[in-house]
Every structure is written in C-alpha cells, then in structure tokens.
LUMMI-24072 format. One record per residue (C-alpha): residue number from 1; residue in three letters; x, y, z. Coordinates in Angstrom, 1 decimal. Example, Ala and Ser with C-alpha at 12.3 -4.5 7.8 and 13.67 -1.06 7.14 Angstrom:
[1, "ala", [12.3, -4.5, 7.8]]
[2, "ser", [13.7, -1.1, 7.1]]
***
This chain:
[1, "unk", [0.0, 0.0, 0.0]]
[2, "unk", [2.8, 2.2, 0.9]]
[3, "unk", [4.8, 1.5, -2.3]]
[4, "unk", [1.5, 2.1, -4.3]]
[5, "unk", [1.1, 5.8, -2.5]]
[6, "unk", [5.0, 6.5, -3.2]]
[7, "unk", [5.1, 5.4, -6.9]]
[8, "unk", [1.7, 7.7, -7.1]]
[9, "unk", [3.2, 10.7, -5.4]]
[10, "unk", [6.5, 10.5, -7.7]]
[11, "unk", [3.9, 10.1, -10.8]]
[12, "unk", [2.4, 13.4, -9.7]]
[13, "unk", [5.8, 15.1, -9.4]]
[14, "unk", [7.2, 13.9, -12.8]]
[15, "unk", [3.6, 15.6, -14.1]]
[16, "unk", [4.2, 18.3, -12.1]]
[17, "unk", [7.7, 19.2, -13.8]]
[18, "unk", [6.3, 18.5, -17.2]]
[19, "unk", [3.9, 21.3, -17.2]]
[20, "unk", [5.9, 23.6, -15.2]]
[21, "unk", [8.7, 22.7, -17.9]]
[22, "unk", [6.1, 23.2, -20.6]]
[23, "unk", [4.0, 26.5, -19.2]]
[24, "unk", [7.3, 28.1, -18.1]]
[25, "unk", [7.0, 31.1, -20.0]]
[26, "unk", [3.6, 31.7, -18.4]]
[27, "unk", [3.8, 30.7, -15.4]]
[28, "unk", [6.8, 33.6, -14.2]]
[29, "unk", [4.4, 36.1, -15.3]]
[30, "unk", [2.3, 35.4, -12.3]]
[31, "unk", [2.9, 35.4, -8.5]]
[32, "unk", [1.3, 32.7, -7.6]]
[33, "unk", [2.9, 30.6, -10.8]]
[34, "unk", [6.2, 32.0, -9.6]]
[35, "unk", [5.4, 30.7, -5.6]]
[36, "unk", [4.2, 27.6, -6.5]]
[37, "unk", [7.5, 27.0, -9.2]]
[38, "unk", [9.9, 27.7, -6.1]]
[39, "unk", [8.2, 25.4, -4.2]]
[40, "unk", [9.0, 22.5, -6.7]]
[41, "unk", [12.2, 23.7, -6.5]]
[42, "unk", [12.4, 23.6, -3.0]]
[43, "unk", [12.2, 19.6, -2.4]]
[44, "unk", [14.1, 18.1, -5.4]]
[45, "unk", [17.8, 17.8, -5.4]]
[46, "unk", [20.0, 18.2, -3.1]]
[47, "unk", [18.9, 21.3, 0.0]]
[48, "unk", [19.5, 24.8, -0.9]]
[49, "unk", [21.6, 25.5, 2.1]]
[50, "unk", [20.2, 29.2, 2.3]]
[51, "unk", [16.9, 28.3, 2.8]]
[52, "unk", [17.5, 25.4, 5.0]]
[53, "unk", [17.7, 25.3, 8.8]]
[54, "unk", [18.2, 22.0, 10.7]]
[55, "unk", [15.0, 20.2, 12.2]]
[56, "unk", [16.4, 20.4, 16.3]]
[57, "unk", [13.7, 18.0, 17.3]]
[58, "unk", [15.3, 15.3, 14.6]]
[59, "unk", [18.5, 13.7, 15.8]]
[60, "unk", [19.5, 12.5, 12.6]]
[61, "unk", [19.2, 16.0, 11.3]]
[62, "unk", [20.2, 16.2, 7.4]]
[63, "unk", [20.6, 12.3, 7.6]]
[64, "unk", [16.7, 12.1, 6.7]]
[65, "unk", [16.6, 15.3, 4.3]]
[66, "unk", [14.6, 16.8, 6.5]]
[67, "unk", [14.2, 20.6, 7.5]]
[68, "unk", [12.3, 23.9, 8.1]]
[69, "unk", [11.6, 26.7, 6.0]]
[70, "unk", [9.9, 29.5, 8.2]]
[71, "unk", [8.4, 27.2, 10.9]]
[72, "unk", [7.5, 24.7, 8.1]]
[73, "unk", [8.9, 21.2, 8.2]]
[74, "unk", [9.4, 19.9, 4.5]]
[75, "unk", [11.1, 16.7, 3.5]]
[76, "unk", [13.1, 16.3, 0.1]]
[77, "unk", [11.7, 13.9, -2.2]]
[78, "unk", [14.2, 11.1, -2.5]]
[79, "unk", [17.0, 11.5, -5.0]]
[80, "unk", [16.3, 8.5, -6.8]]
[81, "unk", [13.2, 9.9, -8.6]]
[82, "unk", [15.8, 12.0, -10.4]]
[83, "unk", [13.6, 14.7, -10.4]]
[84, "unk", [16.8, 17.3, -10.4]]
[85, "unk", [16.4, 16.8, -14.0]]
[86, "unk", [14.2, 19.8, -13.8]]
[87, "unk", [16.7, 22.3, -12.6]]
[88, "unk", [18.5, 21.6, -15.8]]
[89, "unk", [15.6, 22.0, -18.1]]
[90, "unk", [14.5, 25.1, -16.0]]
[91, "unk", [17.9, 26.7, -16.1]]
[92, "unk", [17.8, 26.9, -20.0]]
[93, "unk", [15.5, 29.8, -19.4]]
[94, "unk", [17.9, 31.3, -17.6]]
[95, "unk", [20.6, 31.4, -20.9]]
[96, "unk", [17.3, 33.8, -23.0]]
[97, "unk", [17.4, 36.5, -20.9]]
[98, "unk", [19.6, 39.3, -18.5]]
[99, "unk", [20.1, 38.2, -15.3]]
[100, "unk", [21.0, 41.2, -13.9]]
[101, "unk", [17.8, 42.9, -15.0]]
[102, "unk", [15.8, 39.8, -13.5]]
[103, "unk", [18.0, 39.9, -10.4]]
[104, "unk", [16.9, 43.6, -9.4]]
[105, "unk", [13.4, 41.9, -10.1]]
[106, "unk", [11.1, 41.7, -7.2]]
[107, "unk", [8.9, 38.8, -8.9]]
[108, "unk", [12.3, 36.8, -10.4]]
[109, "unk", [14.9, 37.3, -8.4]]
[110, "unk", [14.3, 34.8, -5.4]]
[111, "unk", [13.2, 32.5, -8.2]]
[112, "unk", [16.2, 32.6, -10.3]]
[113, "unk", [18.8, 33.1, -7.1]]
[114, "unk", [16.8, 29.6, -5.6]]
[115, "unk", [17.6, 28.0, -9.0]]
[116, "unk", [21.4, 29.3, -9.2]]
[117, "unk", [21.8, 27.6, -5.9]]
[118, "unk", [20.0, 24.4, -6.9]]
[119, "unk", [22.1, 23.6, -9.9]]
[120, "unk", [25.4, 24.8, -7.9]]
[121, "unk", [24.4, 22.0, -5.5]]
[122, "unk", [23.1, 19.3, -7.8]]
[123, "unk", [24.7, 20.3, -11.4]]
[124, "unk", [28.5, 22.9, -10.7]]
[125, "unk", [29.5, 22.5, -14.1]]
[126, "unk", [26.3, 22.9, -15.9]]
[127, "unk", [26.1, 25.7, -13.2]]
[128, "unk", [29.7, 27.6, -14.4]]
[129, "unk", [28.4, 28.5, -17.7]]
[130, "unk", [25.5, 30.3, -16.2]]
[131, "unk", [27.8, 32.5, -13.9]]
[132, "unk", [30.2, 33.4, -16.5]]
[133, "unk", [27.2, 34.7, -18.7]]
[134, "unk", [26.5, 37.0, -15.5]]
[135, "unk", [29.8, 37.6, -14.8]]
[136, "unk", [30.4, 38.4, -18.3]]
[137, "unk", [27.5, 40.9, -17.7]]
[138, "unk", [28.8, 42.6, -14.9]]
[139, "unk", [32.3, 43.1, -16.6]]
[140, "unk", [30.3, 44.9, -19.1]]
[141, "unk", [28.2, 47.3, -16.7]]
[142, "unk", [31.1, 48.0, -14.2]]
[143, "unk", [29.0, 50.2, -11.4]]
[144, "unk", [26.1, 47.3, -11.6]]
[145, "unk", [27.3, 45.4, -9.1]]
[146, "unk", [27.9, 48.0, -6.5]]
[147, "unk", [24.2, 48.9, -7.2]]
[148, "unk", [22.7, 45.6, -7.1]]
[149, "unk", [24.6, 44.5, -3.9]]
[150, "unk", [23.1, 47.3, -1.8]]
[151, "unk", [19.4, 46.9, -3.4]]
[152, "unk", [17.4, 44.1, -1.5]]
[153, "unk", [16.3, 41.3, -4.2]]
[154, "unk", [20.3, 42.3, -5.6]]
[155, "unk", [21.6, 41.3, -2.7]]
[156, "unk", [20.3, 38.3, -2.3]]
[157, "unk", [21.4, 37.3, -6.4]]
[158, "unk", [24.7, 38.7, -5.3]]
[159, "unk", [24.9, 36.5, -2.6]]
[160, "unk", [23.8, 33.1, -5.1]]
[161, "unk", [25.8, 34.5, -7.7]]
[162, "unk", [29.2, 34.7, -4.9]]
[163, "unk", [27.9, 31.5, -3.4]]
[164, "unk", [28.1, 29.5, -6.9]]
[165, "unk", [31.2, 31.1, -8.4]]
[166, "unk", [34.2, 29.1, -9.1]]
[167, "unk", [37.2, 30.0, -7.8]]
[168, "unk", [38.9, 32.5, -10.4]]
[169, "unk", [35.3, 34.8, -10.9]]
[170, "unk", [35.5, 34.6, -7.4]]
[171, "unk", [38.9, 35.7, -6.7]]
[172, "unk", [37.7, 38.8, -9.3]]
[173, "unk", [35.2, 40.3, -7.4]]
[174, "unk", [36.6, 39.9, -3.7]]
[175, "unk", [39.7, 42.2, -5.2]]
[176, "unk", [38.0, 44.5, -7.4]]
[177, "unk", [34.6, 45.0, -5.2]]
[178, "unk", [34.6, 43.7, -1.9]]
[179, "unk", [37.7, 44.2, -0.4]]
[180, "unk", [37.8, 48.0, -1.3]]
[181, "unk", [34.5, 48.1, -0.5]]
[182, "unk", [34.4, 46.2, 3.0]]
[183, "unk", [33.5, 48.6, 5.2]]
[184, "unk", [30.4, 50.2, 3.5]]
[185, "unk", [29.3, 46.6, 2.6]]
[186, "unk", [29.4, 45.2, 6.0]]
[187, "unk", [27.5, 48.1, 7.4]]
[188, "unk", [24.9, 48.1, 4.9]]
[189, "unk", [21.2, 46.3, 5.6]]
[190, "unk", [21.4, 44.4, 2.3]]
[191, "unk", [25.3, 44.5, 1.5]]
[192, "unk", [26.4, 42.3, 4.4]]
[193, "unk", [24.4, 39.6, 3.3]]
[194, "unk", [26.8, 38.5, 0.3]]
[195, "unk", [29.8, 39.0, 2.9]]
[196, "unk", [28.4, 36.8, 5.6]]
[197, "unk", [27.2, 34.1, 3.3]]
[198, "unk", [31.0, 33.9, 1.9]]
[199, "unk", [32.2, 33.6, 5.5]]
[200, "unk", [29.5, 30.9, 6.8]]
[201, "unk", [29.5, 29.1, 3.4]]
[202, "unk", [32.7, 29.0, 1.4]]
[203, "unk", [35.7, 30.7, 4.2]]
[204, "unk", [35.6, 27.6, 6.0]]
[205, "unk", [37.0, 25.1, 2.9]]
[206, "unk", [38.8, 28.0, 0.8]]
[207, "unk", [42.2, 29.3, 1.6]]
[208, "unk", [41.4, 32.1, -1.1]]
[209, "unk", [39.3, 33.9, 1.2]]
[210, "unk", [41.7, 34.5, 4.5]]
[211, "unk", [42.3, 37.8, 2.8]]
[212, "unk", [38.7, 38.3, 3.5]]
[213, "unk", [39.1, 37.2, 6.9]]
[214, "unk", [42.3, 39.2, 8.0]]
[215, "unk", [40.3, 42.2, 5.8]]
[216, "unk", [37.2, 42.3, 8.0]]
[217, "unk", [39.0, 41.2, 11.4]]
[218, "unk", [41.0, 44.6, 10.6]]
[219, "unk", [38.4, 46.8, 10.5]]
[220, "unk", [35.9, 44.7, 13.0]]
[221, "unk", [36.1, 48.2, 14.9]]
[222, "unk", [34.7, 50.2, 12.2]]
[223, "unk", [32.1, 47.9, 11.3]]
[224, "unk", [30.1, 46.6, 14.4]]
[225, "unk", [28.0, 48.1, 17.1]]
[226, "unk", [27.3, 46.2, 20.6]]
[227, "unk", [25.2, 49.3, 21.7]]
[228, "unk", [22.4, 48.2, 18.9]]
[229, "unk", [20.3, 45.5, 17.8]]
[230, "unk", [21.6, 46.0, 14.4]]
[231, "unk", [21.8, 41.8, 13.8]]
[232, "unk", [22.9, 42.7, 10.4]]
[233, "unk", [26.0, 44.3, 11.5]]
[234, "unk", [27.2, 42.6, 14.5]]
[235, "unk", [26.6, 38.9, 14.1]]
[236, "unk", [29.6, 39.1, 11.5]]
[237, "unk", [31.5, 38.8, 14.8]]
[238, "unk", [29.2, 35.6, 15.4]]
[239, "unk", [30.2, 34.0, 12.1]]
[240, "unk", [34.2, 34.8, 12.4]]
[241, "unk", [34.1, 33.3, 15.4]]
[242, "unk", [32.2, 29.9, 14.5]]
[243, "unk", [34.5, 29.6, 10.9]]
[244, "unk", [37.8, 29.9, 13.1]]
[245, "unk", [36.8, 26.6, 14.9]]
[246, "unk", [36.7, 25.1, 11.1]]
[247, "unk", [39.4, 26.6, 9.6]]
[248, "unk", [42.6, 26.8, 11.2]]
[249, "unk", [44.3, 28.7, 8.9]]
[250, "unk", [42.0, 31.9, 10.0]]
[251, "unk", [44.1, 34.1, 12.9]]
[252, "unk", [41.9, 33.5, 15.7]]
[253, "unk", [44.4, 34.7, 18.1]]
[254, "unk", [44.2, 38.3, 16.0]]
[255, "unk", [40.3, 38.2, 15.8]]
[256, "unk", [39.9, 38.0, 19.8]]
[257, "unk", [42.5, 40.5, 20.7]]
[258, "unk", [40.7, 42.9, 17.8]]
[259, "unk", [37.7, 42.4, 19.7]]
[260, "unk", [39.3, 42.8, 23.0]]
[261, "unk", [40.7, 46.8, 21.7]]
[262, "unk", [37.5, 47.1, 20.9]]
[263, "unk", [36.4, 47.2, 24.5]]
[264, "unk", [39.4, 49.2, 25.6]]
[265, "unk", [41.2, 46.0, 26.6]]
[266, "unk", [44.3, 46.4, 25.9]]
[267, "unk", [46.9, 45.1, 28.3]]
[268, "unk", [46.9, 41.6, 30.2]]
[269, "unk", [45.9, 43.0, 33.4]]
[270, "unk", [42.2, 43.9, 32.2]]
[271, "unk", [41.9, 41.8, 30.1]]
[272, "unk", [40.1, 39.5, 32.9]]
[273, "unk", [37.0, 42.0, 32.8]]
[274, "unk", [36.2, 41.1, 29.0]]
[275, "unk", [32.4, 39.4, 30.3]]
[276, "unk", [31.6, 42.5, 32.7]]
[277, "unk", [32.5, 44.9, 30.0]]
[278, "unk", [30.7, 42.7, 27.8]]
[279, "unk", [27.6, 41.4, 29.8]]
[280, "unk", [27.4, 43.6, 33.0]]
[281, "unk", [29.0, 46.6, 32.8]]
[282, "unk", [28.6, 50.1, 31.3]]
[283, "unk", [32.3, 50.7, 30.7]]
[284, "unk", [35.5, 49.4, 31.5]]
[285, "unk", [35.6, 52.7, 33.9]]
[286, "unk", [32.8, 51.4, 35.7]]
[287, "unk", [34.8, 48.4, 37.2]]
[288, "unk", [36.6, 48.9, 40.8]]
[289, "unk", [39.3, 46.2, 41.5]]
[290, "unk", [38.9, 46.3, 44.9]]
[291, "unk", [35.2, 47.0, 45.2]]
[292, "unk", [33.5, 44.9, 48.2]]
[293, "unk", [31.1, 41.9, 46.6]]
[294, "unk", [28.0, 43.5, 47.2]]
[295, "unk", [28.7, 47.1, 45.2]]
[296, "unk", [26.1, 48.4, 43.1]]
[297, "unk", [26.0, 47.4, 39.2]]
[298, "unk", [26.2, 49.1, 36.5]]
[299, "unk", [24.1, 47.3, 34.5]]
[300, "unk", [23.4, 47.7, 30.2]]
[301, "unk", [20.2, 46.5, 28.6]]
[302, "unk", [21.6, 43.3, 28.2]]
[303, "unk", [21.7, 42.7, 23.8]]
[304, "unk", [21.2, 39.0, 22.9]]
[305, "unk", [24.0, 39.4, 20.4]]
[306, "unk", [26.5, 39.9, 23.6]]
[307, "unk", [25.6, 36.8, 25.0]]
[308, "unk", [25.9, 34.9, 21.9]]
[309, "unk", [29.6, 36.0, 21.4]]
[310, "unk", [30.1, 35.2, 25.2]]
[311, "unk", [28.8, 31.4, 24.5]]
[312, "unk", [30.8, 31.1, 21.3]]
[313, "unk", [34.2, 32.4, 22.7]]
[314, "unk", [33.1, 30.0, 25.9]]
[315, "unk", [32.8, 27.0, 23.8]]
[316, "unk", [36.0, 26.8, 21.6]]
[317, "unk", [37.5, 27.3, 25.4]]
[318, "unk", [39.3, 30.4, 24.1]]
[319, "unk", [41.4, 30.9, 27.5]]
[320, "unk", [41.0, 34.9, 28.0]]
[321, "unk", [37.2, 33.9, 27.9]]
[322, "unk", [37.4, 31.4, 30.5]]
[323, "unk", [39.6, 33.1, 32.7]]
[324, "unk", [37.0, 36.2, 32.7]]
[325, "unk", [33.6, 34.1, 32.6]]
[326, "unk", [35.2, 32.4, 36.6]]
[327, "unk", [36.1, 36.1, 37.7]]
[328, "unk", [32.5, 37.0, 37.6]]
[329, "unk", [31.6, 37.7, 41.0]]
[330, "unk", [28.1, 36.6, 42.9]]
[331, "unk", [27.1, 39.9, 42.3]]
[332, "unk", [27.4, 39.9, 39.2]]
[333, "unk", [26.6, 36.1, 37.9]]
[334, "unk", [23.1, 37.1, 40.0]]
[335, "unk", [22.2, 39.5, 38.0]]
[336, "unk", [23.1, 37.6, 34.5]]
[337, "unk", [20.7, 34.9, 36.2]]
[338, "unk", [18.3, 37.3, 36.7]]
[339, "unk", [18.2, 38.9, 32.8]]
[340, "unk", [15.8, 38.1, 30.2]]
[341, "unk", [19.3, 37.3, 27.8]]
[342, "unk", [21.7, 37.1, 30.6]]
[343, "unk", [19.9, 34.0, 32.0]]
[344, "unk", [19.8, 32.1, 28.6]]
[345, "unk", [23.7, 33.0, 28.6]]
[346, "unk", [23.8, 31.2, 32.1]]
[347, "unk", [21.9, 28.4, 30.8]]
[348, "unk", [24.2, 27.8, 28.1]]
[349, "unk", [27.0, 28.1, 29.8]]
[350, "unk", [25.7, 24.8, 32.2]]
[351, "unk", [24.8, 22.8, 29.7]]
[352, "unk", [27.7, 23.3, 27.8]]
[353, "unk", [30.1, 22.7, 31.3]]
[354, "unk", [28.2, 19.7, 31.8]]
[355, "unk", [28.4, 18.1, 27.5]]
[356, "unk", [32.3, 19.1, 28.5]]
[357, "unk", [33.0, 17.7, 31.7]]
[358, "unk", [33.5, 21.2, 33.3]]
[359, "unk", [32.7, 19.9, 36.9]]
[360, "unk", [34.8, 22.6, 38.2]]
[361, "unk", [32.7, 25.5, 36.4]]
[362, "unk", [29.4, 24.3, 37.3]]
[363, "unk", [30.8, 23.9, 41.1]]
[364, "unk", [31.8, 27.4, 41.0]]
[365, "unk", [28.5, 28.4, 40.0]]
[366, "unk", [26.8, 26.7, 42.8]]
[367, "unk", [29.3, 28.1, 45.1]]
[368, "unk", [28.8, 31.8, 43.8]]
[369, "unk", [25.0, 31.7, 43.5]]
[370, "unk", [24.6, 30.3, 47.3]]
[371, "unk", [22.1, 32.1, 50.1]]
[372, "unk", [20.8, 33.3, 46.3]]
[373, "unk", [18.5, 30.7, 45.3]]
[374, "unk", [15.5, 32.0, 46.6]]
[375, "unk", [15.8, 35.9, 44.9]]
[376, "unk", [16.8, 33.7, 41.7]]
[377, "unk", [13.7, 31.4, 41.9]]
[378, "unk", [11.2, 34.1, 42.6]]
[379, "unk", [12.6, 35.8, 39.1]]
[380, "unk", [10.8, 34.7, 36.2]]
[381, "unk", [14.0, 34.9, 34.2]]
[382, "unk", [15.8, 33.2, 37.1]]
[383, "unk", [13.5, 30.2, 37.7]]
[384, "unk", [15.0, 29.0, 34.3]]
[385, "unk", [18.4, 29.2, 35.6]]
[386, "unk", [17.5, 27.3, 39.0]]
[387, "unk", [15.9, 24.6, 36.8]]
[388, "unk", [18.8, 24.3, 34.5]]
[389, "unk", [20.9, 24.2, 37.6]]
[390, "unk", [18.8, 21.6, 39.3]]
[391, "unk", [19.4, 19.2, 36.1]]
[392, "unk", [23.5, 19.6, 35.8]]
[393, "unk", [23.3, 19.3, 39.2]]
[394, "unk", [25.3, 16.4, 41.2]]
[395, "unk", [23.5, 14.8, 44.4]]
[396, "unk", [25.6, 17.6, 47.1]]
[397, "unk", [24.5, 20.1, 44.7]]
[398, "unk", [21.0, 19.5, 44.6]]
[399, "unk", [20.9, 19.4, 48.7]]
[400, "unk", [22.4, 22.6, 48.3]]
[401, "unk", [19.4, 24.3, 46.6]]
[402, "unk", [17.1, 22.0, 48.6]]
[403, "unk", [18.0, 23.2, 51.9]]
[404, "unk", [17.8, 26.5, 51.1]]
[405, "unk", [14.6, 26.5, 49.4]]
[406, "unk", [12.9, 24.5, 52.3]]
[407, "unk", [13.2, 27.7, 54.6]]
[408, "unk", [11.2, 29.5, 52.1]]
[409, "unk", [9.1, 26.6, 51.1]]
[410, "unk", [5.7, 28.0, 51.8]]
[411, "unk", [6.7, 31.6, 50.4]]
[412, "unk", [7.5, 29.8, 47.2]]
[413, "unk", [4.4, 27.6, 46.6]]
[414, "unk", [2.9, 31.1, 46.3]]
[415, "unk", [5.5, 32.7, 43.7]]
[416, "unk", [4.2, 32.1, 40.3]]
[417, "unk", [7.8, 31.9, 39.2]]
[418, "unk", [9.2, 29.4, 42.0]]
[419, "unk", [6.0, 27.5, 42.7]]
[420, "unk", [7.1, 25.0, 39.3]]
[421, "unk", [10.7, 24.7, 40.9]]
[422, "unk", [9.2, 23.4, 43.8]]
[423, "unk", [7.2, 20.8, 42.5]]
[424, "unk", [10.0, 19.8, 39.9]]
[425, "unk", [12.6, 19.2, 43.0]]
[426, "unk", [10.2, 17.4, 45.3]]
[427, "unk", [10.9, 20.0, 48.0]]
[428, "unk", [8.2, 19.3, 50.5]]
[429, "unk", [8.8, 15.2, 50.1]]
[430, "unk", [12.5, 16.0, 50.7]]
[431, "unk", [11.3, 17.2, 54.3]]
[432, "unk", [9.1, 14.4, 55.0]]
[433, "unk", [11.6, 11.5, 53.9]]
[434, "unk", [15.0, 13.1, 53.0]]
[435, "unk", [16.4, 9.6, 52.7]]
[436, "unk", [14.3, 8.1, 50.1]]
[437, "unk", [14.3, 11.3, 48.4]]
[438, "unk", [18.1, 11.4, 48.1]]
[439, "unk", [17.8, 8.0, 46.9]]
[440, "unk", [15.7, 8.8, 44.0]]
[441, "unk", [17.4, 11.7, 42.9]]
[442, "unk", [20.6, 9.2, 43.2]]
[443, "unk", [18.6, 6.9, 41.0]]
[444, "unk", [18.1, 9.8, 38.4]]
[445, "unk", [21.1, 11.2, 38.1]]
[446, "unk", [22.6, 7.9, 37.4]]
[447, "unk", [20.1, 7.3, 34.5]]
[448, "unk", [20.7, 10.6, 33.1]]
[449, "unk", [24.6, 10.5, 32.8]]
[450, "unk", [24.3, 6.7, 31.6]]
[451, "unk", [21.6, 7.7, 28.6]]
[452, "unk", [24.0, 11.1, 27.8]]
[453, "unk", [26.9, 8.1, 27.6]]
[454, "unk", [24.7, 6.1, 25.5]]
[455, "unk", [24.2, 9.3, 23.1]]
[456, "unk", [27.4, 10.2, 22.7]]
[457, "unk", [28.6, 6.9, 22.0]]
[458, "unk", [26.1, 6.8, 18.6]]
[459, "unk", [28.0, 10.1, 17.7]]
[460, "unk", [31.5, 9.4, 17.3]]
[461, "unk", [32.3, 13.0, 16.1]]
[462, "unk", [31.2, 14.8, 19.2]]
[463, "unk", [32.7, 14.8, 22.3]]
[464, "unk", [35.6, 12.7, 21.7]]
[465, "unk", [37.9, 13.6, 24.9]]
[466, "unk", [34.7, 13.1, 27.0]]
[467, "unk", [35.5, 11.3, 30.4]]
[468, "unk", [33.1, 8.1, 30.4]]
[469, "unk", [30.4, 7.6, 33.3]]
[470, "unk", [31.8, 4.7, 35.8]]
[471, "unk", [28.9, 2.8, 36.9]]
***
C-alpha cells in the first residue's frame, strides 16, 4: 500500500515538472505561478543550504533530508526519482534573458537566485556556464554590481551568484569589489548579506578567502556596534568566530585580541573584565578592582548578540574567555541569572560545562549563587536558571538548593515563578523523607549521565575527549 502511495506521489511530481517545464513562460508572469515554481524547486535535489535550517527535534538532522523553511517542516523527495532533472531543463531559461535585470526583479529574483543555488548543489559544471554569462555581464556594466549589492532582491542574487562562483570569478570580485568596499558593505542592511554568506558558506574550505578574513578582522572596529540590535552588522562577529573553529588557517588569536581593543582591553591585566565589560557593565571605567562583593552594578540593557559571542568564545574554550567568565563575581553572575538574555547565557553556559566535563565551572557556580537561590527562583527569568541548575546538578549540589529552598518553602508555593521549581525538586517530600528522596534523585542522576553516555557513544564526532560515566 505504501509502495503504491509512493510510486503515485513520484507520478504526480514527474507531471508536475512536465507542465511547469512546458507552461514556463507563463507561469513567471504570475505570483502565484512563480510561488508555487519555487516550491517544486524547494524539495528536489539536493537542499539549498540558504533556505535550510536544521530540524532540532530530529537527531538525525540532514541524515533524513529533513528541514524547516519559516516554521514549516518539509522533506526532500528522495534523489532517486531524479527529479533534479528539472533544474537543468528550468535553467535553459535562464541562458534567453539578462540576469542582472531579472535579479533587481522583485517577482524573479528569489526564483532565479533559488535556481542558481540548486544547480550549484546538484549540477557545478552545468552551473559555471551560467555564472560566466552573468559575470560576463557585470564586466560589461562595471558600477552594476555596486548597485545591485546594496538593493534588497540584488543582494540576495549577489549572494547566489558569490555563493556559486568558481574560484577564479571569485577571486575577481573579492579584489575588485569587496575588499575596497568592506566597510560600506558590511555596514549596509542588504550588502552584508553577500559577505556573511562567503564567510559561513565558502571561508571555511577556501584558503582564497583568509584575505577576506584578516580584511574584515581589521576593520571589525569600524564595522560593528554592541550598543544596537543592528543583527545585520554585528553577528559578523558571530560568524568569524564559528569559521575559526573550522578553519585553522584563520588568525583567531588576532580576531579576539581585535575584539578585545574594541572594548578598551588592551593590556593583560584587564583583560580579565572582558564578560563584565561585555555582559554587565557600562564601561571598562565602571569596574573597581577592589570593590566589596555587594557594590552596586552598573548594568546595560543586556543585547542578545553579547551573549551569543560570550557562549561562542566559551565554547572553543578560548582561554581569556574562561579566565573572565570564573572572575565573575556573585554579584554579578546574579544579575546575568536574573536577565531576560543574561539568564539564557547562564543556561548555556551549564549545559555546555556539563556536555564538556567542566565539573569545576558548574561547582563554581553553585558556590557563587549560594544564600541566592531564593531571589533567583522568585525571578521569572531566574526560575530558568535554578531549573537548569537543578538538572546539571550532582546529588551535594542538589541538597544545596534543597536546603535552602525548604526555609522559604511556603513563600515559594505562592511565587508564580518558583512554585514550578518546587514541585519539579520534590521540596516538600525532601522534608518528609530526605532519605528516600536522596535516593531517587541518586537513581536519576545515574540514568541521566548513563543515557547522555549512551548518546554520545552513537555520535563518534562529538565529544571525543569526553571522560566516560563509571557505573
């Protein structure tokens, strides 16, 4: 039955293609013929790696061809049904007209940048001819580019057009456009998104573009802005930090201590305050060495792009990172707990010392967060961090939020924040019978660190230096 449904859904493709291959003409006339073409183009072939994000509920990830496009799961059909034939027949259209006139086009453009992509994936040589004809077009029009890079459907055919090139084109317009051009690219709303698709996409693989690398590391100071929400602008940082854990012939060390002038960090001594400066602080200024623990903060509006270069520096175990993330102070870690972003940061942080084998971090935490569980749990931000904490947690460290919460036990039944904690932890059974409690939360914690062993055992990749649980 299920073969019969399969063989009838592949028939209905194949028809599908025909009369888009046969009504093409027509059909990108209309909006809705255009939609419904990108669609088909969307689930045969290989994934178009722009318009892909990985299914997180699916542990198998790209294994099953699988993934979302805005919220929407979609599965590829399977590659057997050869129905990548289409992307050649549709690209002929492609060799009748001028692309850079369609890729201004606010109709054509995501059509024909989907389809650039596609055959780059599925077909590179059939795909080379089609960039030299635009790049052939480009050397004829020399201020076009410029134009459509900073336009928003040009953009985004820049940034298929840079994605597909072969090496030489390639090398062409990084020297004759981007480079001299970095700055004002980077900074632009539609420029940047060219730049950041060559660094997440291609810098990883290519030694041709740690030019690129060393040219926007250089002027990194010019070009972002922690004091915004500008994504655009600064989650380049984001991206040069992630591609320097996959290609080791990027200068990290540069790229950190760039972004460490950045912040007025310039000698080893203060360097230490990097995450205060970054996550707590107004200005380097505004730290006092010798302060006593309980001084006043002065606190930012905590952005969420801070605390995403704080996890990332965190997890390649960068050392000034480290060192600065275990000088935080109670103070101080209290009040990340107790921010909308700073508390995700904290949970991250835990869950990433406990996929490490960071026992030492998350003891520090518990140690600097004691006689604070309460204010935390009564935080609606917080209660997320005292959860996250209860689940690292070891058996002495769970007593340790246990016995603190059970002198506030009836105050926190009637916090709507904490009132979950406390049912979660058991705290009023841990009064009545602390030793079969502690034996059940013995129980659970053995079961949790056997299944994470069983995990990471079916993922030989990750985790490779991970200490193994003794049973």
């Amino acid at each position: 039955m299920l073969n019969n449904l399969l063989e009838s859904l592949k028939n209905s493709m194949i028809d599908l293609g025909d009369y888009f291959e046969s009504n093409l003409e027509n059909i990108l006339e209309t909006h809705n013929g255009i939609f419904s073409l990108r669609a088909f183009l969307r689930v045969i072939g290989s994934q178009d790696i722009l318009e892909t994000i990985p299914n997180e509920t699916n542990n198998k990830k790209f294994k099953n061809k699988e993934f979302n496009i805005k919220n929407v799961c979609v599965k590829v059909v399977p590659l057997d049904w050869n129905l990548g034939v289409y992307l050649k027949k549709f690209s002929k259209f492609l060799k009748e007209i001028n692309l850079l006139e369609i890729g201004l086009d606010a109709e054509l453009s995501p059509f024909v940048s989907l389809l650039l992509r596609k055959m780059y994936a599925n077909y590179p040589d059939k795909c080379c001819s089609i960039i030299e004809k635009i790049h052939k077009q480009f050397v004829k029009k020399p201020n076009s580019f410029n134009s459509m890079i900073q336009d928003a459907k040009g953009s985004r055919f820049i940034e298929s057009f840079l994605l597909a090139s072969q090496f030489e084109i390639l090398c062409y317009y990084l020297n004759e456009n981007i480079l001299p051009n970095i700055v004002s690219y980077t900074k632009h709303i539609y420029a940047n998104y060219p730049i950041q698709t060559l660094v997440k996409h291609r810098m990883q693989d290519e030694q041709a573009l740690v030019v690129l690398f060393d040219s926007l590391v250089e002027n990194l100071t010019s070009i972002i802005d922690l004091n915004t929400d500008l994504i655009y602008k600064n989650y380049l940082i984001v991206e040069l930090i992630e591609v320097c854990a996959k290609n080791k012939n990027l200068n990290f060390k540069n790229l950190i201590q760039t972004i460490l002038d950045y912040f007025g960090l310039n000698t080893e001594e203060n360097k230490i305050h990097f995450l205060r400066v970054l996550l707590v602080y107004q200005k380097l200024d505004d730290i006092q060495k010798e302060s006593p623990i309980d001084q006043a903060l002065y606190v930012l509006d905590l952005k969420p792009i801070a605390s995403t270069i704080a996890t990332k520096l965190i997890e390649l175990d960068e050392k000034t990172i480290n060192k600065s993330f275990n000088s935080l102070n109670s103070n101080e870690l209290e009040y990340l707990a107790t921010n909308s972003v700073g508390s995700h940061f904290v949970q991250k942080v835990l869950n990433l010392c406990q996929s490490k084998d960071r026992n030492f971090w998350i003891q520090s935490i518990f140690d600097k967060l004691k006689g604070r569980f309460v204010n935390i749990s009564k935080n609606k931000s917080g209660s997320f961090v005292m959860e996250t904490l209860w689940s690292v947690g070891t058996l002495k460290q769970r007593l340790m939020i246990v016995d603190e919460l059970k002198m506030c036990e009836q105050q926190l039944k009637n916090d709507q924040y904490a009132k979950f904690l406390v049912n979660k932890i058991g705290l009023n059974f841990y009064k009545r019978k602390p030793d079969e409690w502690k034996q059940i939360q013995t129980n659970e914690i053995k079961k949790k660190r056997l299944f994470s062993d069983i995990i990471s055992d079916s993922n030989p990749n990750d985790n490779k230096n991970k200490k193994k649980f003794k049973k």
